[in-house]
BAVOLUM-99399 format. One record per atom (N, C-alpha, C): y negated, x negated, z negated. Coordinates in steps of 0.05 Angstrom, whole numbers, plus 5000, padded with zeros to 4 digits. Each point is the difference from the previous one (the first is absolute). Layout:
YXZ
...
This chain:
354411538513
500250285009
498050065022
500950065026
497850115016
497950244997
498650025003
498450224991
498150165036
500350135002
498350125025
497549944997
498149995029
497949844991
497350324997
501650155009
497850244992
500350114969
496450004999
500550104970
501550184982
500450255022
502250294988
502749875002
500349905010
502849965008
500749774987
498049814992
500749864980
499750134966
498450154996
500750124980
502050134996
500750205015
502750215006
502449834992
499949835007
502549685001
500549894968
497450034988
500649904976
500550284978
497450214999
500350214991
502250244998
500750075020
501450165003
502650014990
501949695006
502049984989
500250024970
497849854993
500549964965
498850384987
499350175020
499350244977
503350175012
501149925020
502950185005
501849884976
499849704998
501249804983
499750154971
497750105002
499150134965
501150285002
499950195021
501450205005
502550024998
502449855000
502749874998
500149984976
499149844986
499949914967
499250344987
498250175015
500250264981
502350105009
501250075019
501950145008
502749874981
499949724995
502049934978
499950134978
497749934995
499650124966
500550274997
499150115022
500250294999
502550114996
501949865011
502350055003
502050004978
498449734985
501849984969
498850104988
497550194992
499650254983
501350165004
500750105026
500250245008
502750055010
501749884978
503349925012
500950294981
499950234982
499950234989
499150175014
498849915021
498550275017
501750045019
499650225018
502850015025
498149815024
501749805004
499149845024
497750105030
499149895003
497550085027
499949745016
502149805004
498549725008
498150035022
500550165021
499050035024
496750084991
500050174988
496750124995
498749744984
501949894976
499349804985
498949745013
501149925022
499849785013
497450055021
498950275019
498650155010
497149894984
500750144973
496949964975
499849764997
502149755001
498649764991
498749865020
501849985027
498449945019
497550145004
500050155002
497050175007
497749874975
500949904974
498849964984
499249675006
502449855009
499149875003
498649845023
499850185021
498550055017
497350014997
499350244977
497649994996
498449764985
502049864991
498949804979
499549695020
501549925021
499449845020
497650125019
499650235004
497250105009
497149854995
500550104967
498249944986
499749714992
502449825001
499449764997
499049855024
499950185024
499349875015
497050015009
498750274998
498350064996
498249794981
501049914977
498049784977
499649855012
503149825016
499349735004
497850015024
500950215019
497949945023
497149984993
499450214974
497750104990
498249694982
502849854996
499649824989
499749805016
501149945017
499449765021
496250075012
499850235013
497450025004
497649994985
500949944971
497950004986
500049674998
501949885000
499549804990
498749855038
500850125023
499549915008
496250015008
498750164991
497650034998
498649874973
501449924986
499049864974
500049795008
501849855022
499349735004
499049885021
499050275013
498049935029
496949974979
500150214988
497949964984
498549784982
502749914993
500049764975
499149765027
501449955015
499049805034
498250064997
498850185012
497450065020
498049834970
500650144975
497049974981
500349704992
502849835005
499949694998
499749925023
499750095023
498549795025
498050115007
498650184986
497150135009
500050035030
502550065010
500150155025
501250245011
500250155025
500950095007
503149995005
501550054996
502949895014
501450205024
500949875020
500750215027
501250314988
499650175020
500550234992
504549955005
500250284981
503149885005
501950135023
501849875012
500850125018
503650165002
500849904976
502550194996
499350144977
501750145011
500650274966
500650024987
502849785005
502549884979
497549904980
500150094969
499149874973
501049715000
502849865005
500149785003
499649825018
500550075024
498249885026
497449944992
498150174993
497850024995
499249774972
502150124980
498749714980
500549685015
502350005014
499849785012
498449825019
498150165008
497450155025
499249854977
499250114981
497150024986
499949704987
501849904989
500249714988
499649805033
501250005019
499949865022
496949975006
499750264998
495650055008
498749894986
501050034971
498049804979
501249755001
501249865011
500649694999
498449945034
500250145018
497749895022
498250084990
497650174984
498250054985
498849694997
501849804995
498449784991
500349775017
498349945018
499749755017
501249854994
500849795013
501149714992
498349855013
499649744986
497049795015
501849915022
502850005001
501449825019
499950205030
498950234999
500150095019
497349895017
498150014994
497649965008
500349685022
501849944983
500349655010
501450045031
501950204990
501650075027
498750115023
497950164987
499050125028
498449845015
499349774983
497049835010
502449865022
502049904992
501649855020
500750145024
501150304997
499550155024
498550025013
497850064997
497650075010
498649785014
500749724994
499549715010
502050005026
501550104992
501949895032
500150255024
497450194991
499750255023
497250025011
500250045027
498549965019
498850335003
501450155005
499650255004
499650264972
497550075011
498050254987
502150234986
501850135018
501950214990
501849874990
501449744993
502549864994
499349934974
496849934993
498649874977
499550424980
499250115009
500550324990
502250084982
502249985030
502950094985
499949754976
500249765007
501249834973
498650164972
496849975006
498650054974
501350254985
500250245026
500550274986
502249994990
502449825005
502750004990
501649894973
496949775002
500249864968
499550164973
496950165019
500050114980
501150244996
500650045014
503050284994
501749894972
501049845003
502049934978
498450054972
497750104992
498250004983
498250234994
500250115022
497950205006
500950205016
500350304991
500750165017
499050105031
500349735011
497850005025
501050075026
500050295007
501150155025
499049945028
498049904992
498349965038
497849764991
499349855023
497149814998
499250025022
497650015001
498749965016
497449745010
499149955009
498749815007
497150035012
497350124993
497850075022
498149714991
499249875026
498649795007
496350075008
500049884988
496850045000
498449905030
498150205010
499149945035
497150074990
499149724999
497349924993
497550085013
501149995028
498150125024
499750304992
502050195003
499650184984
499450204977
501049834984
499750044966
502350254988
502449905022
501550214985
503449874989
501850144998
502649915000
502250115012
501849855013
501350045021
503149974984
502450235009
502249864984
501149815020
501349835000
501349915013
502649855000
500850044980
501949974980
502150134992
502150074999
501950244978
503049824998
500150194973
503049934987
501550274984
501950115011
501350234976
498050245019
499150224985
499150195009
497650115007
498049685000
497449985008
500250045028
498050125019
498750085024
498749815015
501049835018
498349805013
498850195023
497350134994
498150105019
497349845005
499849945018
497549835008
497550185013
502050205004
496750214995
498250124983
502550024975
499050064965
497849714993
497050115002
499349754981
498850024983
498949864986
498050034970
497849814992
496950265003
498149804997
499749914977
498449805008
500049784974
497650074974
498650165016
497950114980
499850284996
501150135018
500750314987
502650104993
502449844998
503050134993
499349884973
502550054989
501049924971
501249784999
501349945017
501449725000
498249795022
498050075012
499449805007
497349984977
498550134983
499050024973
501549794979
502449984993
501849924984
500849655011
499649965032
500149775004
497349864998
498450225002
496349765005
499749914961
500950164984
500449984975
501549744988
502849995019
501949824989
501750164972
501050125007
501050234981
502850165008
501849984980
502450165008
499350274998
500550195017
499150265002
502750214995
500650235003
501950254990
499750255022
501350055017
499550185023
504050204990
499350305001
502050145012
501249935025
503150155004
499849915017
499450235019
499050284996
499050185007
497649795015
498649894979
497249865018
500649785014
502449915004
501049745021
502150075017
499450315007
501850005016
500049935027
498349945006
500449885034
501049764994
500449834980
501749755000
502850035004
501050264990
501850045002
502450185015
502849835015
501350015016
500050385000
501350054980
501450274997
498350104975
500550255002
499650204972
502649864988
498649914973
503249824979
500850344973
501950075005
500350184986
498449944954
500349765009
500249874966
496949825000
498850194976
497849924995
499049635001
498349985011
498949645002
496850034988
499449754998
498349874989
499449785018
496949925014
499649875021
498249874980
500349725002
498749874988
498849715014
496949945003
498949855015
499949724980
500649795020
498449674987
499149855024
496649974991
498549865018
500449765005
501049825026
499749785007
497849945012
499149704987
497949854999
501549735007
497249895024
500949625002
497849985004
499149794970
497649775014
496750345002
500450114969
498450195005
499350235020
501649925019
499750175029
502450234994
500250265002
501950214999
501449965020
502650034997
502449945026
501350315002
500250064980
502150315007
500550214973
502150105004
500350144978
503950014996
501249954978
502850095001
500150254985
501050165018
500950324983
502849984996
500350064974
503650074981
499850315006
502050215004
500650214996
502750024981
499349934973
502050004980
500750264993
502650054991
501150274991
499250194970
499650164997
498550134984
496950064999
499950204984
497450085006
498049874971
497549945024
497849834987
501349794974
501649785021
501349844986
498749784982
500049974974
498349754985
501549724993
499449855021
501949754994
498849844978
502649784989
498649924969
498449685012
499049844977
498449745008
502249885022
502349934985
501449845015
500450075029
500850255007
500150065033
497550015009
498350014989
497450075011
499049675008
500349794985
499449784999
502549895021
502250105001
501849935027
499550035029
499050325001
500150015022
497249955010
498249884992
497249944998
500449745014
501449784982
500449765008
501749975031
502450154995
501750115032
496950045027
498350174987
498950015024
497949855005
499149814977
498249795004
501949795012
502950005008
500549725013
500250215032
500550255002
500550055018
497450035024
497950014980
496549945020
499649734999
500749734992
500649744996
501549995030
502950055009
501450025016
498650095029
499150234996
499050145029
497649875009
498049824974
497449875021
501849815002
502249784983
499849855020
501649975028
């Protein structure tokens, strides 16, 4: 049975018929009580539909009432078994959305075979922005990762430069960041994944993104010497990724400072 893919209209589809269906069945019954009375079919038939009108209303009203609950019981039940965040949702449809939400929690969890993949990509690329997109795209499949960016560390000066972008990060080479008085260049002299708004990273970024992000820093290091910084602008606000992505995209960007010295 086809079903429309909008939620009202897929309810309306199932609901509606079966309370006219129940409205028909009164209008029968009604009819064989009320075979001593002087006939009304027209008004009789009027009341059941209307009745059973009201009763497909209301059934439709549960289920929807009921799809959204369950669909928040099992973003919930995800999020508190991957101790993460999961993307914010982007349809309205209750079933679109549960479908959303199971898809999110199955990229939720790394696969080691990816890691393997990227090391092989990243081996057969020469170029700085080509080595970016790959990283930011892998880990897309994993990570609700809307923009990357790339700022390189300029030793002579002690600051950071982007020079880099992927998705809806800002390649400005005038935006920079010192290394001893910003937050992210603090967070690299550390060696430390850091947590920025994206209110506070907005010069990284292309456009005002209508949908809240989460800018999230990992310091690259080679051979003790600081090389740069990779910024994620993941979706949602002050996003908490669990061990496993955190230990993914960690490793992702330890081959991707591996790659750029050599």
């Amino acid at each position: 049975m086809y079903l429309p893919r909008s939620n009202i209209r897929r309810i309306l589809a199932l609901t509606i018929p079966g309370g006219i269906s129940l409205g028909l069945l009164l209008y029968a019954l009604i009819t064989i009580v009320n075979r001593q009375l002087p006939e009304t079919p027209t008004v009789t038939l009027l009341v059941a539909l209307l009745f059973g009108g009201v009763i497909g209303i209301a059934l439709a009203a549960a289920a929807w009432m009921s799809l959204r609950y369950a669909l928040s019981e099992i973003r919930r039940h995800a999020t508190t078994v991957l101790q993460a965040d999961l993307p914010p949702l982007t349809d309205n449809d209750p079933l679109a959305s549960l479908r959303q939400t199971v898809s999110d929690a199955i990229a939720a969890v790394p696969r080691s075979s990816t890691l393997a993949m990227l090391a092989q990509r990243l081996g057969e690329l020469t170029d700085r922005d080509t080595m970016v997109t790959v990283v930011a795209e892998y880990l897309s499949e994993h990570v609700a990762v809307q923009g990357a960016i790339l700022l390189l560390h300029d030793a002579e000066r002690g600051v950071l430069i982007p020079t880099s972008g992927w998705g809806i990060a800002s390649v400005n080479r005038t935006v920079t960041f010192d290394k001893d008085g910003s937050a992210l260049g603090r967070a690299l002299r550390e060696r430390r994944v850091a947590r920025f708004s994206s209110v506070q990273m907005r010069s990284l970024l292309a456009t005002t993104s209508p949908q809240s992000l989460t800018v999230m820093s990992w310091p690259l290091w080679v051979q003790q010497a600081p090389l740069g910084v990779l910024c994620l602008m993941i979706a949602g606000t002050d996003v908490r990724l669990n061990d496993d992505q955190e230990q993914f995209v960690t490793q992702a960007a330890t081959l991707l400072a591996v790659q750029l010295q050599a």
